[in-house]
N, C-alpha and C positions, 0 to 999 in steps of 0.2 A: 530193403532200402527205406529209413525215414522218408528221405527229403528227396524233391526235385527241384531242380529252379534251370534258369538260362545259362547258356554262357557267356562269356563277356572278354573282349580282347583283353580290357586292365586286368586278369585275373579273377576276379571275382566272381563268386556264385555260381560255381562250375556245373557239373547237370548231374554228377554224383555225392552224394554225401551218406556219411553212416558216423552217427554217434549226434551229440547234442551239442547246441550255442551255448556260448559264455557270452554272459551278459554282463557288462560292468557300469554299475550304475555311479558319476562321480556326483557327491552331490556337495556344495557351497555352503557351509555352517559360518559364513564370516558377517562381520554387525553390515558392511556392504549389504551382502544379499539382503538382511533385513531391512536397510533402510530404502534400498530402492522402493521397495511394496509395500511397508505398512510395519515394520516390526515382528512382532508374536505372531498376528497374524499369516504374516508371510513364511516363516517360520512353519505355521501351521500348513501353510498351503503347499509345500515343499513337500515333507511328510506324506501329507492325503495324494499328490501325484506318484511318490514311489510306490506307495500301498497300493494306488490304484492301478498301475501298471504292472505292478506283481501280480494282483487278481488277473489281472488281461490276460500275462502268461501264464497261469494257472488252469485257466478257462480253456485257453487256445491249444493244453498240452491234454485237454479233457475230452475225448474221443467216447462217447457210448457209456460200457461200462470198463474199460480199460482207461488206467492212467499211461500218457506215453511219456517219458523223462528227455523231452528232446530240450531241457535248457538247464543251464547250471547260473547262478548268479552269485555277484559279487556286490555286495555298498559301501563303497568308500567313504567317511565324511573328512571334509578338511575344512581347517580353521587356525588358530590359533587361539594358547590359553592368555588364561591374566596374567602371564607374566613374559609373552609376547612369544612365545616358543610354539613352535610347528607342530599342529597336532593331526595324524594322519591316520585314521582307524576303520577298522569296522562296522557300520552303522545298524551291525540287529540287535535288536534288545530280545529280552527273552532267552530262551532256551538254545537260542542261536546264535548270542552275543559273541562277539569276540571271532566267530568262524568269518575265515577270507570267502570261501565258496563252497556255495551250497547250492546241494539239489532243486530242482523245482517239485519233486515231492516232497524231502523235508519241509519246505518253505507250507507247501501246500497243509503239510500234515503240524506244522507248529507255530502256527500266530500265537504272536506272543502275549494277546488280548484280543476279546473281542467287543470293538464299543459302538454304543449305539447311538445312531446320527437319525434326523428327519428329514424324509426326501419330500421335496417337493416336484408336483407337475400338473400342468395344463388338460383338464378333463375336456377335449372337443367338443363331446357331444353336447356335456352341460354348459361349457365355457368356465368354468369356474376351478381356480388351483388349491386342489388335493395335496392332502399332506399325508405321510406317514412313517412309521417308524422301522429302521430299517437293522440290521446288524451288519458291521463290517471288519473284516480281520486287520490288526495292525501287526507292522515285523519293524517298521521304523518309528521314529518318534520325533518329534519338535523339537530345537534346540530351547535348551532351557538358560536361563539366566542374561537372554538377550543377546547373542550369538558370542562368534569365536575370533572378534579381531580380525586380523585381515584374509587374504582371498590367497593361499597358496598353489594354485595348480601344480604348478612346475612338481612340487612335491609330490601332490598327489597323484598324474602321470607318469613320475616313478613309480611309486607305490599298483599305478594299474598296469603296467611293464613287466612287475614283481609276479603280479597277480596273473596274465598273463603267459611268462616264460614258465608257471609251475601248472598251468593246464596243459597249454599245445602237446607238450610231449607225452601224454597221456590219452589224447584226441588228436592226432597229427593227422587224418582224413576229414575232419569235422568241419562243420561250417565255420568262416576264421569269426573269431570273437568280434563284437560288438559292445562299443563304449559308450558310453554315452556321459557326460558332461552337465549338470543341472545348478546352475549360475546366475549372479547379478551380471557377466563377463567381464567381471572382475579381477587383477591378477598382480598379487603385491610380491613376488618371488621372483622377480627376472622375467623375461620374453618366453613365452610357451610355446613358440615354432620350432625350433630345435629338438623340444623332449617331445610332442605330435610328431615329428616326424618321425622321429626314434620307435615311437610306439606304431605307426602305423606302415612300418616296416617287417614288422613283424607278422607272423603268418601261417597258417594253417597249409596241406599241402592244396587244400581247393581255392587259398585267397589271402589278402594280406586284411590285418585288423581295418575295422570301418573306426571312425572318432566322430560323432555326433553330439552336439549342443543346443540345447534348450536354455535359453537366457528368459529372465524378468526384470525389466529395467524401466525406470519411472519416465520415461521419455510420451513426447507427444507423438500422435498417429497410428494408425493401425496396428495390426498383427504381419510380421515379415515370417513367410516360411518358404525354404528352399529358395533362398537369395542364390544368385549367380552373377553377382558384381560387387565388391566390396563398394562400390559408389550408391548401393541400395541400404549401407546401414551406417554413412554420413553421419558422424554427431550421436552415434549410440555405441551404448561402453562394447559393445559384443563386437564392434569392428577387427580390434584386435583378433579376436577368436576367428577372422573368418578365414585366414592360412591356415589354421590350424582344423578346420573342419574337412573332412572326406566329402570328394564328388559321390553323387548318389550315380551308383553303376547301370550302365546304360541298360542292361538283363532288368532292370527293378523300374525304366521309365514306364514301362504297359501298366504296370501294378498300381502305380503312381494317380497313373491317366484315367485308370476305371474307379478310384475314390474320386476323381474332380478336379485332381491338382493338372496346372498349366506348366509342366518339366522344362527346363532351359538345357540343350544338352550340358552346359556348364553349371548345375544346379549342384547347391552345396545341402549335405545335411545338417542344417541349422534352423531354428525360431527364434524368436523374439517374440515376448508375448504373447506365446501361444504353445503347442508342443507338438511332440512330434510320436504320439500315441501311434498313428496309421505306421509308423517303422513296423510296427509287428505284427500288426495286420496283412503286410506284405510279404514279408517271412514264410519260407516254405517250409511252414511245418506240416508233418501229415500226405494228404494227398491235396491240401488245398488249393496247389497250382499244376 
């Protein structure tokens, strides 16, 4: 047996599992998302969080000297072209371009580049910030030419529906897939409660899809994570998104509560301005719960 985890009245996260998570990453290519944060930039910074959360799951399926293939992943990007048409694709470049889902070993075993950035950090003992050069694998890329026009979810929610109905029946014991959304909360295709619910209807036989969102939006105030009142995101574009976001399963409040986070039983998986990196942290991959 991979996995263990809790169980949970809503279904979810039952206490047997065998085979691996699907991961669906959606991620927001429209001039919105750009402009809420900065453009290219932004752009950029979009990119380095799916790259770096692929490492995470790379890392977290890295046991000793055995690889364990407990995730399969998906990158959807959505946008629109210059000539205002719905574009809804694959987001690897490289050797993986164009694949709906992939292993977390292929992923592991084919960046599609490897480039190299400078880290910086704080030396305690001397007080003074060290720099150095580091290498990091890319599998995603920045959008190029200043993004893709507007914000289609709806489309793309099919599209992760699609992506979806052709795992489960392949993995019908597995842990149920997990979405996740990375947005300005933007949404120029009609109302996306309907096509979330549609998706999060769906299901593995230990649990029904989770829909998780990660918004960046130019708004004043802090970082909002694991909202449990849509009256908590007042005046910020991600409002719309907050029906559409899955409660975080009561089996995953303990896991929650030992990073630090303060759980509302009605907490939803969503941020603003910030992310939602600890999701997989909490994940029972392994024997890590």
């Amino acid at each position: 047996m991979l996995w263990r985890g809790g169980a949970s009245k809503a279904g979810y996260w039952q206490t047997s599992l065998s085979g691996p998570v699907l991961i669906v990453f959606l991620v927001d290519h429209s001039l919105a998302a750009l402009a809420e944060s900065g453009g290219q930039v932004a752009s950029s910074n979009v990119a380095r969080d799916v790259n770096s959360w692929l490492v995470d799951l790379v890392l977290l399926c890295s046991r000793s000297v055995r690889f364990w293939p407990w995730a399969d992943v998906s990158v959807i990007v959505y946008g629109n072209d210059k000539k205002g048409h719905v574009v809804v694709e694959s987001g690897f470049i490289g050797s993986l371009s164009g694949r709906e889902i992939v292993s977390i070993r292929d992923i592991a075993e084919n960046p599609a580049r490897m480039d190299v950035v400078t880290v910086s950090f704080l030396d305690e003992e001397c007080g003074e910030c060290l720099q150095f050069e580091q290498q990091r694998p890319v599998w995603v890329d920045h959008i190029a030419e200043g993004g893709r026009g507007g914000a289609p979810l709806c489309s793309a929610i099919v599209k992760a529906c699609e992506v979806v109905d052709d795992w489960i029946p392949r993995n019908p014991e597995s842990h149920p897939p997990i979405v996740i959304n990375m947005s300005s909360g933007g949404v120029s295709d009609g109302g996306p409660w309907p096509f979330a619910d549609a998706l999060t209807r769906r299901g593995t036989r230990d649990g029904k899809v989770l829909f998780a969102h990660t918004v960046s939006a130019a708004v004043p105030g802090g970082a909002i994570v694991f909202p449990h009142d849509i009256s908590q995101l007042v005046g910020e574009p991600a409002a719309a998104l907050f029906p559409c976001a899955s409660l975080v399963p009561k089996s995953m409040h303990s896991r929650f509560l030992k990073l630090g986070y303060d759980m509302h039983r009605n907490a939803r998986f969503m941020s603003v301005n910030s992310d939602l990196m600890p999701l997989f942290r909490v994940l029972p991959f392994g024997t890590r719960w």
